[in-house]
KEKE-3310 file (N, C-alpha, C; in steps of 0.2 Angstrom, whole numbers, plus 5000, padded with zeros to 4 digits):
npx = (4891:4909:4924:4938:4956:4968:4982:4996:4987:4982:4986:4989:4987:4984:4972:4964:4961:4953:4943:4936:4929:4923:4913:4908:4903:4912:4916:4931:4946:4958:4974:4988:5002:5006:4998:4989:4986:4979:4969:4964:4962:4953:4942:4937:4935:4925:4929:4938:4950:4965:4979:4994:5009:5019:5033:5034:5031:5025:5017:5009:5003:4993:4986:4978:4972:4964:4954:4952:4944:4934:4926:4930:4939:4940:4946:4961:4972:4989:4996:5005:5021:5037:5047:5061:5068:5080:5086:5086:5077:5081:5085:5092:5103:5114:5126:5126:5119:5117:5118:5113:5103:5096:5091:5082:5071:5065:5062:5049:5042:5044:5045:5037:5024:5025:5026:5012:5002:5006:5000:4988:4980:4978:4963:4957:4957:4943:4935:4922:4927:4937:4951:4967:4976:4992:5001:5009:5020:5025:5040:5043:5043:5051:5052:5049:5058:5069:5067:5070:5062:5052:5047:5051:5064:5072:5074:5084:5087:5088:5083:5070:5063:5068:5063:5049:5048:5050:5039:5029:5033:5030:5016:5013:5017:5009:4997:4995:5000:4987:4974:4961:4961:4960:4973:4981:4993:4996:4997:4997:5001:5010:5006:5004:5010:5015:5026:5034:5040:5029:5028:5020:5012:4997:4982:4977:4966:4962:4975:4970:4960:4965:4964:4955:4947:4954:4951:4937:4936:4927:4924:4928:4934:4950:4967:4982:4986:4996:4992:4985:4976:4975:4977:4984:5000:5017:5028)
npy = (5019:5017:5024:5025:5028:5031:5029:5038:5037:5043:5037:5022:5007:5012:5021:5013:5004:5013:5015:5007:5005:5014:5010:4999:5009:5013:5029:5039:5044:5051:5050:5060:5066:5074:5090:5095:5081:5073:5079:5080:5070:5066:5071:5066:5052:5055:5056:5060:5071:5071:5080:5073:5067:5054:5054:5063:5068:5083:5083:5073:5073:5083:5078:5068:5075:5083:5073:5068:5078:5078:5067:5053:5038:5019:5012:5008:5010:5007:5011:5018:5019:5015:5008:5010:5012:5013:5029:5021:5013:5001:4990:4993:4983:4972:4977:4988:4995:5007:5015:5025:5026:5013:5020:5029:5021:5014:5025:5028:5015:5008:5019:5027:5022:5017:5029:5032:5026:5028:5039:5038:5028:5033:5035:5025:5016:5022:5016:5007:4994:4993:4993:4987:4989:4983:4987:4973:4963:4948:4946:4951:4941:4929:4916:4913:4923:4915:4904:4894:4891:4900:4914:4925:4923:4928:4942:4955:4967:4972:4982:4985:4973:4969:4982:4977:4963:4971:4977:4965:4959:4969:4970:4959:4962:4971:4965:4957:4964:4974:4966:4971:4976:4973:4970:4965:4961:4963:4952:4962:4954:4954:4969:4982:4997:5014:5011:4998:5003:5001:4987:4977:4963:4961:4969:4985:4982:4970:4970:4977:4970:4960:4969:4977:4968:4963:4975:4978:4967:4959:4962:4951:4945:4938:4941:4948:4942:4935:4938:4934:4937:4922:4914:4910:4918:4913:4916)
npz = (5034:5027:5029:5019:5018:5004:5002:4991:4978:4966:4954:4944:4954:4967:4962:4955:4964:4973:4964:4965:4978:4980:4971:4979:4988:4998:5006:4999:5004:4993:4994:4991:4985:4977:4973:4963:4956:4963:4966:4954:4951:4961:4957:4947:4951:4961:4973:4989:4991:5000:5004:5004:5008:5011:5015:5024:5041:5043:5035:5036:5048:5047:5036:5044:5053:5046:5042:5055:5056:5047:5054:5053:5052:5044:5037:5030:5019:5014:5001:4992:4986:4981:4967:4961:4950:4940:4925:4913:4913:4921:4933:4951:4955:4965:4964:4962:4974:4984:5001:5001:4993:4996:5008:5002:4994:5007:5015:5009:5007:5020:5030:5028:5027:5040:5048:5043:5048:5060:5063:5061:5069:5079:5076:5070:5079:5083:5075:5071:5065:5062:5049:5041:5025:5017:5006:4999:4990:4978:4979:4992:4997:5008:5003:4992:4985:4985:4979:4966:4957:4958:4949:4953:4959:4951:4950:4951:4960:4975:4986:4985:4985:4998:5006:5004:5012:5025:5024:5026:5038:5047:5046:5051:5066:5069:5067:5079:5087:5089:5091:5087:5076:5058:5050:5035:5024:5005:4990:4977:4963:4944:4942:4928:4929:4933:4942:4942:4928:4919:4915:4919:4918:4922:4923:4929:4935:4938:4948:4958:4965:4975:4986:4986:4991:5005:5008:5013:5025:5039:5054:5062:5052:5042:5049:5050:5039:5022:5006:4991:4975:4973:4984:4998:5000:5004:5017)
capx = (4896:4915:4928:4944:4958:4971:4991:4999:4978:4982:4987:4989:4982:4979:4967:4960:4957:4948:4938:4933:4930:4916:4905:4907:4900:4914:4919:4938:4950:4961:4980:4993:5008:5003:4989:4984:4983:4978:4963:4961:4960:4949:4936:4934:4931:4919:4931:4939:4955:4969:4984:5000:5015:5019:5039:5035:5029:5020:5010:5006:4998:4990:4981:4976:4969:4960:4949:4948:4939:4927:4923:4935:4941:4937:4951:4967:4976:4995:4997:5011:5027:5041:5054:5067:5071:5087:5084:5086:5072:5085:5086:5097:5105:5119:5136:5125:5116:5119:5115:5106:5097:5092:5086:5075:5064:5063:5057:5043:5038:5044:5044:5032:5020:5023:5023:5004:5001:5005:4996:4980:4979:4967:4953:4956:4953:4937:4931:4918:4926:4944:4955:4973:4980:4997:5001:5017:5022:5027:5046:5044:5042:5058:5052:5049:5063:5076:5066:5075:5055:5049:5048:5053:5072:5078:5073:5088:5085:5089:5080:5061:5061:5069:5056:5043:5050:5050:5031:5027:5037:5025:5009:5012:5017:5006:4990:4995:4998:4983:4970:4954:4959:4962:4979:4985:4999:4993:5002:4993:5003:5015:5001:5008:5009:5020:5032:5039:5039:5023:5033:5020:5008:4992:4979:4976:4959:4967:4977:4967:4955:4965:4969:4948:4944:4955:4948:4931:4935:4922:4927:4928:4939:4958:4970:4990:4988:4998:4990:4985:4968:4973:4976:4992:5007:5024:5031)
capy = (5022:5016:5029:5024:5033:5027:5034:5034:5034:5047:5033:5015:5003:5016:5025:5007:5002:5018:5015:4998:5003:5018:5007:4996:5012:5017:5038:5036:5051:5051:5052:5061:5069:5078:5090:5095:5076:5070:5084:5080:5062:5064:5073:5060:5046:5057:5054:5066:5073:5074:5081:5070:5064:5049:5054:5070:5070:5089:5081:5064:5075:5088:5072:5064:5081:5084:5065:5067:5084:5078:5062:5051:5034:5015:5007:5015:5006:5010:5008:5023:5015:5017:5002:5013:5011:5019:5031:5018:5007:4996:4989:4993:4976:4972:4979:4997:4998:5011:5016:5033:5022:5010:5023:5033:5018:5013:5030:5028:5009:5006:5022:5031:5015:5016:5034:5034:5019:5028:5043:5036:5023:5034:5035:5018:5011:5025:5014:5000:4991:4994:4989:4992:4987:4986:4980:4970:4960:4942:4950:4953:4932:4927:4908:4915:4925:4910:4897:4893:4887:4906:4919:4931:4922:4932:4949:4958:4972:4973:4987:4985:4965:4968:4985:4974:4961:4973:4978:4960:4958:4977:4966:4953:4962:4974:4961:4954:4969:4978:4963:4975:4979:4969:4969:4961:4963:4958:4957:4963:4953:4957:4974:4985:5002:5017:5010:4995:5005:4998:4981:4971:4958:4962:4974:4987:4979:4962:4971:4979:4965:4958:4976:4979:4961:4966:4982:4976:4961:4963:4962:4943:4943:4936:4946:4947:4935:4938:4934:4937:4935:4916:4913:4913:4920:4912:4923)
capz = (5029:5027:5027:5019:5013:5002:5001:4984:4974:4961:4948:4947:4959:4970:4959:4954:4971:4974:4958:4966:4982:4979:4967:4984:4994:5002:5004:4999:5002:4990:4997:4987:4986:4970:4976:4956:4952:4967:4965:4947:4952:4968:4955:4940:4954:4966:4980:4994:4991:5006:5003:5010:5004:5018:5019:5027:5045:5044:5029:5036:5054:5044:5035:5049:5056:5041:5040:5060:5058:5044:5055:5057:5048:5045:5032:5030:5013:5012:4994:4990:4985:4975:4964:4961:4944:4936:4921:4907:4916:4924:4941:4953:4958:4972:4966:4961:4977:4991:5008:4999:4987:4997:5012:4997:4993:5013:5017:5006:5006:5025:5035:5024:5029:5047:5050:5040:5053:5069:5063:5060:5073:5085:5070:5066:5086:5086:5072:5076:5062:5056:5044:5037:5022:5016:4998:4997:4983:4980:4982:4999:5001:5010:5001:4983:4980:4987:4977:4959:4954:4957:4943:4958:4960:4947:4950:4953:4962:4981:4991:4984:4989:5006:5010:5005:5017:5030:5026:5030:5047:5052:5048:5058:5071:5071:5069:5084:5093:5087:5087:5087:5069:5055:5048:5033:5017:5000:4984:4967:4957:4944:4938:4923:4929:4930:4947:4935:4921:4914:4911:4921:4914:4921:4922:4936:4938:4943:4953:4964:4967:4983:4988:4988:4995:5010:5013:5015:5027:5044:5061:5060:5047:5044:5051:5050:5033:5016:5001:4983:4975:4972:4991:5005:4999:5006:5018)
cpx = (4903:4918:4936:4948:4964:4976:4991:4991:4979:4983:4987:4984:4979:4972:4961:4956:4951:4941:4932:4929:4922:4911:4906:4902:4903:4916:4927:4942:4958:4968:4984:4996:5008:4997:4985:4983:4979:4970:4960:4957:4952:4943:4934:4932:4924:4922:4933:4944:4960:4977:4990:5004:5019:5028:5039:5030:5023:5014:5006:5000:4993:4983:4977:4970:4963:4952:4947:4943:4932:4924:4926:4937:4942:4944:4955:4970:4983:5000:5002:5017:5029:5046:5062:5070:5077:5084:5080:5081:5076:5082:5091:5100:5112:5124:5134:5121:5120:5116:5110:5100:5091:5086:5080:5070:5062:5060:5049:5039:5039:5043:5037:5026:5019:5019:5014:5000:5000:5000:4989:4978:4974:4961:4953:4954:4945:4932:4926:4921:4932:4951:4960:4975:4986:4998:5007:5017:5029:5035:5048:5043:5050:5057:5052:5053:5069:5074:5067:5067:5050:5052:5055:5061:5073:5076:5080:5089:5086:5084:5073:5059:5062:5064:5049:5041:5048:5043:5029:5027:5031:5020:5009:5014:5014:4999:4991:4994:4990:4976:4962:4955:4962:4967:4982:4986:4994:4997:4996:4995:5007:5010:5005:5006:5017:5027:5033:5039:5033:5024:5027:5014:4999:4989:4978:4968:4960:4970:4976:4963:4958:4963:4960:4945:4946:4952:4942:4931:4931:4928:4931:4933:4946:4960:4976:4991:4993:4997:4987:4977:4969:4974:4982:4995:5014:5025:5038)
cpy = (5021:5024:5026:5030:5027:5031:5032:5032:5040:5045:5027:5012:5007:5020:5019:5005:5008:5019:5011:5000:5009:5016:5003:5001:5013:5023:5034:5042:5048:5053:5052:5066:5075:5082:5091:5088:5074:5074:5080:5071:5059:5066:5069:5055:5050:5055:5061:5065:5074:5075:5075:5064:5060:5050:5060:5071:5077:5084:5075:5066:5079:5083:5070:5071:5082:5077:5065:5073:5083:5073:5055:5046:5026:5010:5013:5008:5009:5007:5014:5016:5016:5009:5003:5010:5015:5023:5027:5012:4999:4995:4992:4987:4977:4978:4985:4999:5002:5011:5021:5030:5018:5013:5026:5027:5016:5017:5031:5022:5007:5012:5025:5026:5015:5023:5037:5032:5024:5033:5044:5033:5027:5036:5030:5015:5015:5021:5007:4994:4992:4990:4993:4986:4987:4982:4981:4968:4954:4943:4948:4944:4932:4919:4910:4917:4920:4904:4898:4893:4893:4910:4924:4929:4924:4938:4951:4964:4967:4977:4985:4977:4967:4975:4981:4968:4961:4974:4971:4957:4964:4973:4964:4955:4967:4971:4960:4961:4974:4974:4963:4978:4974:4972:4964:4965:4959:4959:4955:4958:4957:4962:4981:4993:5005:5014:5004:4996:5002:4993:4976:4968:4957:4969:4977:4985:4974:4963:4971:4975:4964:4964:4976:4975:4962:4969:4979:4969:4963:4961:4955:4940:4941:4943:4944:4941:4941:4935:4938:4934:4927:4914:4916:4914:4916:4917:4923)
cpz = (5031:5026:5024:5016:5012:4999:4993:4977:4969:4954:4949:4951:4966:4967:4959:4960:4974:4971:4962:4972:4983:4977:4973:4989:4996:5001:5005:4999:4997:4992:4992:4988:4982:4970:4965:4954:4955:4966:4959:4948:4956:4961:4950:4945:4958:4972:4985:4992:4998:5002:5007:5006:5013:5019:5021:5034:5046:5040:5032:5045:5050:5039:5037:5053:5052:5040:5047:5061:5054:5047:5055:5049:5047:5042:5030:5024:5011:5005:4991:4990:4980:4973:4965:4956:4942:4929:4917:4908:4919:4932:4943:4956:4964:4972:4962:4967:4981:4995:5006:4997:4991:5004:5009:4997:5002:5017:5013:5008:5014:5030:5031:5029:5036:5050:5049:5046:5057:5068:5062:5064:5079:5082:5069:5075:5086:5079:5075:5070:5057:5054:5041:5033:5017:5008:4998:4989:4984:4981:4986:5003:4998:5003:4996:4983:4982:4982:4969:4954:4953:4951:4950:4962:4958:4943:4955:4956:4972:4986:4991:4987:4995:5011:5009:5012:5023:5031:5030:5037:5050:5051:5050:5066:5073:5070:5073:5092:5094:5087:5088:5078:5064:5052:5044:5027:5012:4994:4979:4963:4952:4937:4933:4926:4931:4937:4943:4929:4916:4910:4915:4916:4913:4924:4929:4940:4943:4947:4960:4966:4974:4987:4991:4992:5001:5014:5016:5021:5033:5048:5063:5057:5046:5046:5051:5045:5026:5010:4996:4982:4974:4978:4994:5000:5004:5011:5018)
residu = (UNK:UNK:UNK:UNK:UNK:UNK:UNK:UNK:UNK:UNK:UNK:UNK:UNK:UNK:UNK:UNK:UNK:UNK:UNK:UNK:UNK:UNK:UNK:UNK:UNK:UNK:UNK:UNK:UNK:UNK:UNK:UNK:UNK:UNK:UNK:UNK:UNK:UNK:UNK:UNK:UNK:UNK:UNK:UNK:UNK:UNK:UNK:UNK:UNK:UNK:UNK:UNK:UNK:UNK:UNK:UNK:UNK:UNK:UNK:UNK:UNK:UNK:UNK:UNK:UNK:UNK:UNK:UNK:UNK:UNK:UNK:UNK:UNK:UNK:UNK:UNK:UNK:UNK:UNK:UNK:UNK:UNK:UNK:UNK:UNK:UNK:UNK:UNK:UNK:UNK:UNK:UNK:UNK:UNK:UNK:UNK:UNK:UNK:UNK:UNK:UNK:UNK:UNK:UNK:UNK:UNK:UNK:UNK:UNK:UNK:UNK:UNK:UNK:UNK:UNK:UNK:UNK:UNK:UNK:UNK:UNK:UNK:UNK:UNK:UNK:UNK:UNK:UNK:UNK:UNK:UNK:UNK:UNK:UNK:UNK:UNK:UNK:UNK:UNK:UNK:UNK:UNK:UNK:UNK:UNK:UNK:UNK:UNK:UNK:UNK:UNK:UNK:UNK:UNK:UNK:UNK:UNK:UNK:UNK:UNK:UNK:UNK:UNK:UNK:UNK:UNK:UNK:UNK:UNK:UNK:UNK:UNK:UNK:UNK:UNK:UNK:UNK:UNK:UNK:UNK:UNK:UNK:UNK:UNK:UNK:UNK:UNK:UNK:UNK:UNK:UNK:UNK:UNK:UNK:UNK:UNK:UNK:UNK:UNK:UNK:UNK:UNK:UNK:UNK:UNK:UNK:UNK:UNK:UNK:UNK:UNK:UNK:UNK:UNK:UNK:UNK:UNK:UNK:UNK:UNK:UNK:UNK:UNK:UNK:UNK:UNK:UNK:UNK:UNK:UNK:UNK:UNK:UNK:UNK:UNK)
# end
Protein backbone atom coordinates (compact mmCIF):
# COMPACT_ATOMS: atom_id res chain seq x y z
CA UNK A 1 0.00 0.00 0.00
CA UNK A 2 1.28 3.71 -1.17
CA UNK A 3 0.88 6.43 1.31
CA UNK A 4 0.91 9.78 -0.27
CA UNK A 5 -0.06 13.00 0.91
CA UNK A 6 -0.78 15.96 -1.03
CA UNK A 7 -0.50 19.88 0.27
CA UNK A 8 -2.92 22.42 -1.27
CA UNK A 9 -5.67 18.94 -2.22
CA UNK A 10 -9.02 20.53 -1.03
CA UNK A 11 -9.57 21.87 -4.64
CA UNK A 12 -8.05 22.03 -8.01
CA UNK A 13 -5.39 19.84 -9.11
CA UNK A 14 -4.75 18.84 -5.85
CA UNK A 15 -8.25 17.35 -5.29
CA UNK A 16 -7.85 15.89 -8.88
CA UNK A 17 -4.76 14.42 -8.29
CA UNK A 18 -6.00 12.86 -5.15
CA UNK A 19 -9.05 11.58 -7.21
CA UNK A 20 -6.61 9.88 -9.73
CA UNK A 21 -4.33 8.57 -7.26
CA UNK A 22 -6.89 6.38 -5.04
CA UNK A 23 -8.76 4.69 -8.00
CA UNK A 24 -4.75 4.05 -8.61
CA UNK A 25 -4.90 2.38 -4.77
CA UNK A 26 -3.09 4.68 -3.02
CA UNK A 27 -4.41 6.06 0.82
CA UNK A 28 -3.96 9.83 0.21
CA UNK A 29 -3.96 12.36 3.15
CA UNK A 30 -5.44 15.15 2.07
CA UNK A 31 -3.21 18.36 3.11
CA UNK A 32 -5.06 21.65 3.91
CA UNK A 33 -4.96 24.72 5.22
CA UNK A 34 -8.87 24.73 5.36
CA UNK A 35 -9.73 22.04 8.11
CA UNK A 36 -13.79 22.15 7.05
CA UNK A 37 -12.92 21.90 3.36
CA UNK A 38 -10.06 20.06 3.63
CA UNK A 39 -12.45 17.43 5.82
CA UNK A 40 -15.32 17.88 3.50
CA UNK A 41 -12.91 17.10 0.72
CA UNK A 42 -11.14 14.31 2.47
CA UNK A 43 -14.71 12.51 2.85
CA UNK A 44 -16.29 12.69 -0.82
CA UNK A 45 -12.87 11.20 -2.06
CA UNK A 46 -12.50 8.47 0.81
CA UNK A 47 -9.14 9.97 1.61
CA UNK A 48 -7.35 11.00 4.95
CA UNK A 49 -7.44 14.40 6.15
CA UNK A 50 -4.24 16.32 7.79
CA UNK A 51 -4.62 19.41 8.87
CA UNK A 52 -1.59 21.93 7.56
CA UNK A 53 -1.11 25.01 6.12
CA UNK A 54 2.79 24.77 4.59
CA UNK A 55 3.64 28.59 5.66
CA UNK A 56 3.39 27.67 9.21
CA UNK A 57 6.16 25.51 10.85
CA UNK A 58 3.84 24.25 14.12
CA UNK A 59 1.25 23.07 11.33
CA UNK A 60 3.90 21.64 8.84
CA UNK A 61 5.46 19.39 12.32
CA UNK A 62 2.13 18.50 13.75
CA UNK A 63 1.43 16.93 10.02
CA UNK A 64 4.39 15.12 9.76
CA UNK A 65 3.63 13.80 13.47
CA UNK A 66 0.26 12.83 12.54
CA UNK A 67 1.19 10.45 9.15
CA UNK A 68 4.36 9.22 11.14
CA UNK A 69 2.11 8.00 14.01
CA UNK A 70 -0.51 6.36 11.64
CA UNK A 71 2.54 4.61 9.76
CA UNK A 72 4.53 6.49 7.90
CA UNK A 73 4.72 7.91 4.17
CA UNK A 74 5.74 6.90 0.47
CA UNK A 75 4.93 10.11 -2.12
CA UNK A 76 4.83 13.41 -0.79
CA UNK A 77 3.23 15.94 -3.69
CA UNK A 78 3.90 19.59 -3.07
CA UNK A 79 1.01 20.85 -5.06
CA UNK A 80 -0.13 24.19 -2.61
CA UNK A 81 0.51 27.30 -4.49
CA UNK A 82 -0.65 30.55 -4.84
CA UNK A 83 -0.31 33.24 -8.42
CA UNK A 84 -1.05 36.24 -6.69
CA UNK A 85 -3.64 37.78 -8.58
CA UNK A 86 -4.90 41.43 -7.64
CA UNK A 87 -8.50 41.98 -6.81
CA UNK A 88 -9.79 42.89 -10.42
CA UNK A 89 -7.93 39.36 -11.73
CA UNK A 90 -5.04 41.29 -12.95
CA UNK A 91 -1.34 40.37 -12.55
CA UNK A 92 1.00 41.87 -10.79
CA UNK A 93 3.68 42.85 -13.35
CA UNK A 94 7.18 44.80 -12.70
CA UNK A 95 6.58 48.46 -11.95
CA UNK A 96 3.52 46.94 -9.16
CA UNK A 97 5.73 44.35 -7.67
CA UNK A 98 7.03 44.66 -4.03
CA UNK A 99 9.38 43.02 -1.72
CA UNK A 100 5.89 42.15 0.50
CA UNK A 101 4.25 40.81 -2.44
CA UNK A 102 6.65 38.97 -3.88
CA UNK A 103 7.74 37.29 -0.12
CA UNK A 104 3.83 36.30 0.24
CA UNK A 105 3.82 34.10 -2.85
CA UNK A 106 7.59 32.74 -2.06
CA UNK A 107 6.39 31.69 1.41
CA UNK A 108 3.92 29.52 -0.05
CA UNK A 109 5.29 28.18 -3.41
CA UNK A 110 9.19 28.24 -2.29
CA UNK A 111 9.40 28.15 1.38
CA UNK A 112 6.14 26.48 1.93
CA UNK A 113 7.67 23.59 -0.37
CA UNK A 114 10.79 23.29 1.33
CA UNK A 115 9.78 23.42 4.87
CA UNK A 116 6.86 20.32 3.82
CA UNK A 117 10.25 18.72 2.31
CA UNK A 118 12.54 18.85 5.29
CA UNK A 119 9.62 17.91 7.48
CA UNK A 120 8.89 14.76 5.89
CA UNK A 121 12.12 13.51 4.57
CA UNK A 122 12.59 10.85 7.73
CA UNK A 123 9.15 9.09 6.44
CA UNK A 124 10.16 9.42 2.98
CA UNK A 125 14.12 7.70 3.47
CA UNK A 126 11.86 4.95 5.85
CA UNK A 127 10.09 4.34 2.76
CA UNK A 128 11.18 1.26 0.50
CA UNK A 129 10.06 3.41 -2.38
CA UNK A 130 9.86 7.23 -2.15
CA UNK A 131 8.81 9.76 -4.18
CA UNK A 132 8.37 13.74 -4.21
CA UNK A 133 6.69 15.72 -6.35
CA UNK A 134 6.76 19.28 -6.93
CA UNK A 135 4.38 21.00 -9.53
CA UNK A 136 5.96 23.72 -11.35
CA UNK A 137 4.63 25.26 -14.46
CA UNK A 138 5.96 26.01 -17.90
CA UNK A 139 6.70 29.72 -16.10
CA UNK A 140 9.27 28.61 -14.13
CA UNK A 141 11.36 27.71 -17.71
CA UNK A 142 14.20 30.23 -17.69
CA UNK A 143 14.05 29.09 -21.96
CA UNK A 144 10.04 29.65 -22.26
CA UNK A 145 9.53 32.60 -20.67
CA UNK A 146 12.74 34.40 -22.65
CA UNK A 147 11.70 32.82 -25.85
CA UNK A 148 9.52 35.40 -28.26
CA UNK A 149 7.99 31.77 -29.92
CA UNK A 150 6.48 30.86 -26.15
CA UNK A 151 2.93 31.63 -25.08
CA UNK A 152 4.74 32.02 -21.69
CA UNK A 153 6.97 35.36 -23.02
CA UNK A 154 4.12 37.36 -22.43
CA UNK A 155 2.93 36.65 -19.05
CA UNK A 156 3.54 39.44 -17.14
CA UNK A 157 3.64 38.77 -13.88
CA UNK A 158 7.05 38.57 -11.90
CA UNK A 159 6.91 36.54 -8.62
CA UNK A 160 4.95 33.26 -9.68
CA UNK A 161 7.48 32.66 -12.84
CA UNK A 162 10.68 33.15 -10.71
CA UNK A 163 9.13 30.88 -7.33
CA UNK A 164 8.52 28.53 -9.85
CA UNK A 165 12.10 28.78 -11.08
CA UNK A 166 13.10 28.44 -7.79
CA UNK A 167 11.00 25.17 -7.38
CA UNK A 168 13.02 23.74 -10.28
CA UNK A 169 16.58 24.79 -8.92
CA UNK A 170 15.17 22.63 -5.28
CA UNK A 171 14.61 19.59 -7.54
CA UNK A 172 17.62 19.29 -9.00
CA UNK A 173 19.31 19.64 -6.29
CA UNK A 174 17.57 17.81 -4.19
CA UNK A 175 17.54 14.58 -6.62
CA UNK A 176 21.06 14.67 -6.57
CA UNK A 177 21.41 15.15 -3.10
CA UNK A 178 18.77 12.61 -2.19
CA UNK A 179 19.28 9.86 -4.93
CA UNK A 180 17.36 7.01 -2.82
CA UNK A 181 14.13 9.05 -3.79
CA UNK A 182 12.81 10.22 -6.73
CA UNK A 183 12.59 13.76 -7.29
CA UNK A 184 11.10 15.57 -9.95
CA UNK A 185 8.98 19.22 -11.06
CA UNK A 186 6.09 18.88 -13.40
CA UNK A 187 4.14 21.36 -15.01
CA UNK A 188 -0.02 20.59 -15.48
CA UNK A 189 -0.19 22.94 -18.18
CA UNK A 190 -2.10 25.97 -18.50
CA UNK A 191 -5.37 24.00 -15.99
CA UNK A 192 -8.60 26.41 -15.34
CA UNK A 193 -8.91 26.51 -11.67
CA UNK A 194 -9.43 28.98 -8.87
CA UNK A 195 -5.28 30.23 -8.55
CA UNK A 196 -5.53 31.88 -12.36
CA UNK A 197 -8.90 32.83 -11.79
CA UNK A 198 -10.33 29.95 -13.84
CA UNK A 199 -8.89 31.61 -16.98
CA UNK A 200 -7.02 28.39 -17.91
CA UNK A 201 -7.71 26.27 -20.92
CA UNK A 202 -7.74 22.85 -19.83
CA UNK A 203 -9.37 20.65 -17.71
CA UNK A 204 -8.31 19.47 -14.09
CA UNK A 205 -8.12 16.04 -15.43
CA UNK A 206 -5.40 16.86 -17.82
CA UNK A 207 -3.90 18.44 -15.46
CA UNK A 208 -3.29 16.26 -13.03
CA UNK A 209 -2.24 13.50 -15.41
CA UNK A 210 1.69 14.43 -15.07
CA UNK A 211 1.20 15.22 -11.37
CA UNK A 212 -0.25 11.32 -10.93
CA UNK A 213 2.27 9.68 -13.55
CA UNK A 214 5.09 11.18 -11.33
CA UNK A 215 3.81 10.03 -8.18
CA UNK A 216 3.77 6.48 -9.22
CA UNK A 217 7.20 6.27 -10.72
CA UNK A 218 9.23 2.94 -9.04
CA UNK A 219 12.46 3.11 -7.66
CA UNK A 220 14.16 2.94 -11.10
CA UNK A 221 12.43 5.59 -12.28
CA UNK A 222 13.62 9.39 -13.59
CA UNK A 223 14.56 11.41 -11.15
CA UNK A 224 15.56 15.44 -11.00
CA UNK A 225 13.48 15.60 -14.58
CA UNK A 226 10.91 18.62 -15.49
CA UNK A 227 8.17 17.65 -17.63
CA UNK A 228 4.62 17.79 -18.66
CA UNK A 229 2.39 14.95 -19.89
CA UNK A 230 3.82 15.66 -23.57
CA UNK A 231 7.54 15.19 -22.44
CA UNK A 232 10.87 17.35 -20.96
CA UNK A 233 10.03 20.71 -20.16
CA UNK A 234 12.92 23.52 -21.00
CA UNK A 235 14.40 24.43 -17.77
Amino acid sequence: MTTTLITGANKGLGFETARQLIAAGHTVYIGSRDAERGQRAADELGARFVSLDVTDDASVQAAARQIEADGGLDVLVNNAGIEGRIADNGIVGAADLTADSMREIFDTNVFGLVRVTHAFLPLLNRSAAPVIVNVSSALGSLSLISSPEAPTYFYPGVAYPASKAVVNMVTIQFAKQFPGIRVNAVEPGYTKTDLNGRTGTQTVEEGAAIIVQRAQVTPDGPTGTYSSLHGPVPW
